[in-house]
N, CA, C and O of each residue as an XYZ file, in Angstrom:
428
protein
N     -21.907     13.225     14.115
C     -20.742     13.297     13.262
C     -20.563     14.684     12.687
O     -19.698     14.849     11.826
N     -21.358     15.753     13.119
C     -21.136     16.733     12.282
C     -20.055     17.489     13.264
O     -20.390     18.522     13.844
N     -18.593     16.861     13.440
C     -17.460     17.826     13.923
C     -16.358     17.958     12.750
O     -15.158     18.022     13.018
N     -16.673     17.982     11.916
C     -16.191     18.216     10.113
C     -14.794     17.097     10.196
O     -13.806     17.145      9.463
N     -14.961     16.458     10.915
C     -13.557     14.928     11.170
C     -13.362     14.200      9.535
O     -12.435     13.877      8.792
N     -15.155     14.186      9.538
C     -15.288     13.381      7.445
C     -14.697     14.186      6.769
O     -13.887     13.778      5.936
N     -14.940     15.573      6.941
C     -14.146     15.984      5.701
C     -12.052     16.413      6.356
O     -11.313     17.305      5.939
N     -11.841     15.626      7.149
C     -10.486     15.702      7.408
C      -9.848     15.352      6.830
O      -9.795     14.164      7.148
N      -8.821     15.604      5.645
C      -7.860     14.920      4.340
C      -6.976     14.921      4.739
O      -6.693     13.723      4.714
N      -5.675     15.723      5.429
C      -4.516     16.194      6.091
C      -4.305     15.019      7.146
O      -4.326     13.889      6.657
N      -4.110     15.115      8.491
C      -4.969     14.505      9.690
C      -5.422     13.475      9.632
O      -6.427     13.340      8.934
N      -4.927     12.444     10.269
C      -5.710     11.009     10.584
C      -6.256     11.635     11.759
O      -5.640     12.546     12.312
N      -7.668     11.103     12.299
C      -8.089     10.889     13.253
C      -8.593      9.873     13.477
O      -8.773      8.985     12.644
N      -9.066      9.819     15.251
C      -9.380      8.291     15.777
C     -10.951      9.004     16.441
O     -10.969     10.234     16.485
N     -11.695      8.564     16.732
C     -12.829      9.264     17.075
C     -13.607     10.993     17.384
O     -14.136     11.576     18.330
N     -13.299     11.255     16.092
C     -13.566     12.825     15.807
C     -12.249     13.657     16.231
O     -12.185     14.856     15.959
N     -10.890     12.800     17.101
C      -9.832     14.010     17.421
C      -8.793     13.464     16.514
O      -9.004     12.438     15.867
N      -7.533     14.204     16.441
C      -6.441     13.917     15.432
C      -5.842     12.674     16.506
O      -5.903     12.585     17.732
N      -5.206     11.719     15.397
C      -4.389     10.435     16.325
C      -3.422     10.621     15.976
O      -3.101     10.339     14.822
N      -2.490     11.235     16.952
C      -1.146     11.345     16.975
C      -0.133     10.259     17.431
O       1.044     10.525     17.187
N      -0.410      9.004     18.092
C      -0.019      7.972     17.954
C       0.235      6.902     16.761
O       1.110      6.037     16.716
N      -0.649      7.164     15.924
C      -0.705      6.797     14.232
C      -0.549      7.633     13.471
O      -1.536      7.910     12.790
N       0.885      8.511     13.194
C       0.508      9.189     12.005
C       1.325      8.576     11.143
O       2.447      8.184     11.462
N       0.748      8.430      9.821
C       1.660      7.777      8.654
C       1.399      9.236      7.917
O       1.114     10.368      8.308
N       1.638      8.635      6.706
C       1.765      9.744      5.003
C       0.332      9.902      4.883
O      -0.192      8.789      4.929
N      -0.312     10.606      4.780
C      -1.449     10.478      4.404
C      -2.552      9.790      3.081
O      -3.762      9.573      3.016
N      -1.179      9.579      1.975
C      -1.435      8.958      0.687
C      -2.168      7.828      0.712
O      -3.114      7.808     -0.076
N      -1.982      6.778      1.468
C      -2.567      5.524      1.584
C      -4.062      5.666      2.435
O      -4.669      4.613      2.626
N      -4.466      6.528      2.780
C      -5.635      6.852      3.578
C      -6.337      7.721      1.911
O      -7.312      7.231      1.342
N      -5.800      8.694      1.501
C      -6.541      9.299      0.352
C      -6.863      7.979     -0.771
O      -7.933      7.961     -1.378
N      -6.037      7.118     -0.928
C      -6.208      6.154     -1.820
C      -7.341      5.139     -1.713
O      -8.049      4.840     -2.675
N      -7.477      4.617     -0.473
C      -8.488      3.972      0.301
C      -9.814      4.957     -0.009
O     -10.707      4.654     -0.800
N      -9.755      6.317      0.853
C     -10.934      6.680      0.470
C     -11.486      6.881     -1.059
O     -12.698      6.920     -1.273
N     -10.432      7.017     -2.205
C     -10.767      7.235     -3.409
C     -11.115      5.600     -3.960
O     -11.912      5.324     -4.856
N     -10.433      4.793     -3.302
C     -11.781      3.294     -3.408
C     -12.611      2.879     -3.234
O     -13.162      2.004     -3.902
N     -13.155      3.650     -1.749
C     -14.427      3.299     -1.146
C     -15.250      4.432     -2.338
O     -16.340      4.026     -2.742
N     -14.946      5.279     -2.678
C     -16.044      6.223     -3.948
C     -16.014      5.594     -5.055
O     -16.971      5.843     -5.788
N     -14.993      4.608     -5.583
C     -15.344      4.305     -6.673
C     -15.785      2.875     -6.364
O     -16.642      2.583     -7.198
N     -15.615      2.064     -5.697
C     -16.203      0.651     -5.272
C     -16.965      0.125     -4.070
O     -17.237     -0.986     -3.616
N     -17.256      1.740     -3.657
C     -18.375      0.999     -2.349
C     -17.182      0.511     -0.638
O     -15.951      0.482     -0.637
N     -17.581      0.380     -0.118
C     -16.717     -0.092      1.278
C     -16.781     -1.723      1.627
O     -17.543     -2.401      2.315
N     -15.699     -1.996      0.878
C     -15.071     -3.824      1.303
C     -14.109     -3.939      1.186
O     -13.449     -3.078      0.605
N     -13.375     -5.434      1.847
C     -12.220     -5.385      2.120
C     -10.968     -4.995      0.550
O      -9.910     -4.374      0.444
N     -11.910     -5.812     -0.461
C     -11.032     -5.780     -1.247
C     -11.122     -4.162     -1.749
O     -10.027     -3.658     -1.997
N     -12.126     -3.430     -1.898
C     -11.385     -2.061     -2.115
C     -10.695     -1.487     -0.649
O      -9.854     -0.604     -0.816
N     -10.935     -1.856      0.618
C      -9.744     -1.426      0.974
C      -8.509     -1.571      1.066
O      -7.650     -0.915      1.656
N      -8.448     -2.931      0.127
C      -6.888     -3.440      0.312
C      -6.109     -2.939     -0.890
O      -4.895     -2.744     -0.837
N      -6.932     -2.714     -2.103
C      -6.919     -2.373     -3.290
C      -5.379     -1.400     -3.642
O      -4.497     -1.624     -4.471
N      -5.525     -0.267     -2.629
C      -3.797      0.336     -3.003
C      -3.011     -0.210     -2.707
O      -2.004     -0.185     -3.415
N      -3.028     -0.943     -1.598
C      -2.009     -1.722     -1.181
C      -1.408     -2.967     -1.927
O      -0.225     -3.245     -2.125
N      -2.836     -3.810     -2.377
C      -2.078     -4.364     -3.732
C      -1.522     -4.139     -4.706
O      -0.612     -4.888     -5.061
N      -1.988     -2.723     -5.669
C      -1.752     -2.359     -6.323
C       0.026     -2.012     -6.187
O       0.790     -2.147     -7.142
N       0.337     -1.680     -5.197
C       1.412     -1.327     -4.829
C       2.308     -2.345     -4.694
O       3.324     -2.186     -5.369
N       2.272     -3.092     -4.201
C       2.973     -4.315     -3.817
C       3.483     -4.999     -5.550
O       4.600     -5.225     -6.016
N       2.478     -5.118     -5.972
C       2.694     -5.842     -7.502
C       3.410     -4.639     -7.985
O       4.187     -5.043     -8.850
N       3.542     -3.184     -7.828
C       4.631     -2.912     -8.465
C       5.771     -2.442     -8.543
O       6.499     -1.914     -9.383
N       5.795     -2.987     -6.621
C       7.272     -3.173     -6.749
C       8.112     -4.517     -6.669
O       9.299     -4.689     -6.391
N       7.072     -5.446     -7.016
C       7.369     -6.471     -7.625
C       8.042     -6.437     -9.010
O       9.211     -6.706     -9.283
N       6.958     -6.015     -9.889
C       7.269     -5.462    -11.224
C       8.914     -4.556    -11.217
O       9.864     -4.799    -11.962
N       8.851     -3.658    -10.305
C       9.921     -2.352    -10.735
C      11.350     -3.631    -10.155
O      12.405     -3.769    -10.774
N      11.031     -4.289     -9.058
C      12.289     -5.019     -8.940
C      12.547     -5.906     -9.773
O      13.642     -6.463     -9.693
N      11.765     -6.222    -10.634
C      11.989     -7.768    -11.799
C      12.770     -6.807    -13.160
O      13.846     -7.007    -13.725
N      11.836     -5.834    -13.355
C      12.859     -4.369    -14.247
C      14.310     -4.321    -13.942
O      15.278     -4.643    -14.631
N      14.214     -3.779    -12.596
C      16.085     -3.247    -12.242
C      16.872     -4.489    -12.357
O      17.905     -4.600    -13.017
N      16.261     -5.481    -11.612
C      17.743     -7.009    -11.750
C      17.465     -7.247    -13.346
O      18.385     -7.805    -13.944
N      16.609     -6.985    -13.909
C      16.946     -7.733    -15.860
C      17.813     -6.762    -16.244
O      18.675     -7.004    -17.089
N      17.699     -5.696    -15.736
C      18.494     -4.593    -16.691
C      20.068     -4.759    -15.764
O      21.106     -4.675    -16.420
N      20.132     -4.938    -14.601
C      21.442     -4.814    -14.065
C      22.441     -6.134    -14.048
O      23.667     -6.050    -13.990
N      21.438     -7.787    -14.129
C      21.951     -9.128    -13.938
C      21.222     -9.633    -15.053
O      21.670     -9.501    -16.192
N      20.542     -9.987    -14.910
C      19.466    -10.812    -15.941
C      18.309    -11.021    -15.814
O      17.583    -10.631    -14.900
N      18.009    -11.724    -16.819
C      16.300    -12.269    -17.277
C      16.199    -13.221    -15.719
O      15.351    -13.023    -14.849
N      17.189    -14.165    -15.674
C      16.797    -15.384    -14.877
C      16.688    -15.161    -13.408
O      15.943    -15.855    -12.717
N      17.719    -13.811    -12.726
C      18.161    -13.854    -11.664
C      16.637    -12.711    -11.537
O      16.080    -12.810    -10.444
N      16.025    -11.771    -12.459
C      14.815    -11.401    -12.330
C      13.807    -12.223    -11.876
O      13.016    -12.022    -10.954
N      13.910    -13.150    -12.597
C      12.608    -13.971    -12.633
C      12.823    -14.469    -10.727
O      12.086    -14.326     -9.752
N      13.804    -14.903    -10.860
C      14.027    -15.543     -9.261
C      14.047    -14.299     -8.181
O      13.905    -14.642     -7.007
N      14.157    -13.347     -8.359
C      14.107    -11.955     -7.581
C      12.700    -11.926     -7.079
O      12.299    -11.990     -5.917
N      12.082    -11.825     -8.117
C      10.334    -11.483     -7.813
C       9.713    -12.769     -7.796
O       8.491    -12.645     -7.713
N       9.999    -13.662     -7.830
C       9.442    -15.020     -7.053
C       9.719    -14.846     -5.654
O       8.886    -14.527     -4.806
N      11.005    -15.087     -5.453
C      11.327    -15.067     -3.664
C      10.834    -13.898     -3.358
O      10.368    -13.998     -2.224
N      10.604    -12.241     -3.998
C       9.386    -11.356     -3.401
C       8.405    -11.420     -3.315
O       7.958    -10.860     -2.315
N       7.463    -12.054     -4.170
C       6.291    -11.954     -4.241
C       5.505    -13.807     -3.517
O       4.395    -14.305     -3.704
N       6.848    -14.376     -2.620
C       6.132    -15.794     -2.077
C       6.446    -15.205     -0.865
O       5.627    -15.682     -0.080
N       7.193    -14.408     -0.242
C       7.619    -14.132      1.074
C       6.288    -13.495      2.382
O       5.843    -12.355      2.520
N       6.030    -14.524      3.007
C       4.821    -14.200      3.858
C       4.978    -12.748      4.667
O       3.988    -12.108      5.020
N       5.747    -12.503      4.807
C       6.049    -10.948      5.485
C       5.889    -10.202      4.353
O       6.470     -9.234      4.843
N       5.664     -9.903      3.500
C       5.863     -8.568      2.068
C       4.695     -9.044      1.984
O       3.861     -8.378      2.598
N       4.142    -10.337      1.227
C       2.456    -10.136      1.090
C       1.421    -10.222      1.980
O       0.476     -9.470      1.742
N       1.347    -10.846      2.826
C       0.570    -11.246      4.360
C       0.650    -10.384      5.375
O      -0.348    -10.086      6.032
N       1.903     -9.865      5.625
C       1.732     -8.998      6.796
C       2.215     -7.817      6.395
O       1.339     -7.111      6.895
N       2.879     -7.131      5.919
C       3.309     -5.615      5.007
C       2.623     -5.190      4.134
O       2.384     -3.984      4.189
N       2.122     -5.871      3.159
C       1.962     -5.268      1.528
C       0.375     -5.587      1.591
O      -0.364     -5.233      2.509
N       0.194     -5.933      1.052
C      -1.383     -6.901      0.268
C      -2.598     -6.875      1.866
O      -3.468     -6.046      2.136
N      -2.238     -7.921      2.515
C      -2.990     -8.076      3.056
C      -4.229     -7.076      4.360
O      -5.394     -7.147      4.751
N      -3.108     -6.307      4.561
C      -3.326     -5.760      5.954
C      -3.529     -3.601      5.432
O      -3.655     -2.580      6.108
N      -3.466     -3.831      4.256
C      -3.823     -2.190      3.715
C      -3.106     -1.154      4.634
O      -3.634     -0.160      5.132
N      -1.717     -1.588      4.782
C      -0.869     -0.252      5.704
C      -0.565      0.463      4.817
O      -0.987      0.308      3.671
N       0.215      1.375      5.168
C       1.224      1.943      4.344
C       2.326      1.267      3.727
O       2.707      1.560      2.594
N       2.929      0.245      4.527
C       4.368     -0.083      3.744
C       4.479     -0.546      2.600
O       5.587     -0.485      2.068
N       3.272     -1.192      1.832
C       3.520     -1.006      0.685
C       3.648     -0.291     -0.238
O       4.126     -0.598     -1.330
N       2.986      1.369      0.295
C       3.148      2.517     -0.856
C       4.898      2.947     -0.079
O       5.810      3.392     -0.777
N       4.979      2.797      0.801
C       6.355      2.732      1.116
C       7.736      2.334      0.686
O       8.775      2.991      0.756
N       7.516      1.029      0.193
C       8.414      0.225     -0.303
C       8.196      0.427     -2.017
O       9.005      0.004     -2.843
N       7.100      1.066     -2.310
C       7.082      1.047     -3.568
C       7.692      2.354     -4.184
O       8.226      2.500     -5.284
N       7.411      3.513     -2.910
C       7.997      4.464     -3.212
C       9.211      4.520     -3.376
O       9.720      5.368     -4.108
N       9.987      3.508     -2.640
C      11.307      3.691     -2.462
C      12.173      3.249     -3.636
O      13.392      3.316     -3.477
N      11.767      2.876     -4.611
C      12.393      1.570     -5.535
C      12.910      2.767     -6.313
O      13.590      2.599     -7.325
């Protein structure tokens, strides 16, 4: 391992070379690794930004509809977001991609 790949921050790579078939943002890879330093390497710190993320753009969408419609049509906003098996199961939470710092960015 000493082809300095570990200390690669910029750059995803896939076995010591850059993977140019996968490149995302790099943010969600720095976040992950700043979990595995503070909690050791498991799933739940690797899923950890990705949840984090997801709940807040849960949160930021329950914000914008109270302030633009209401309390109620909030409350029902981030229910039907936060039960929808595609946003938590396969996008957000479960699977530690990017699209949840994605979608969170976007709000």
């Amino acid at each position: 391992m000493g082809d300095g790949a570990e200390h690669q921050w910029i750059g995803h790579t896939f076995r010591g070379e850059l993977d140019y078939y996968n490149t995302k943002p790099p943010l969600n890879f720095w976040l992950i690794a700043v979990s595995f330093k503070l909690f050791g390497v498991s799933l739940i710190s690797l899923r950890l930004a990705s949840v984090i993320a997801a709940l807040a753009t849960v949160s930021v969408l329950m914000w914008w509809v109270r302030r633009r419609v209401g309390e109620a049509n909030a409350l029902f906003g981030g229910l039907v977001l936060s039960t929808m098996f595609a946003f938590f199961y396969v996008h957000a939470c479960r699977t530690a991609n990017t699209d949840a710092l994605n979608t969170c960015s976007s709000c």
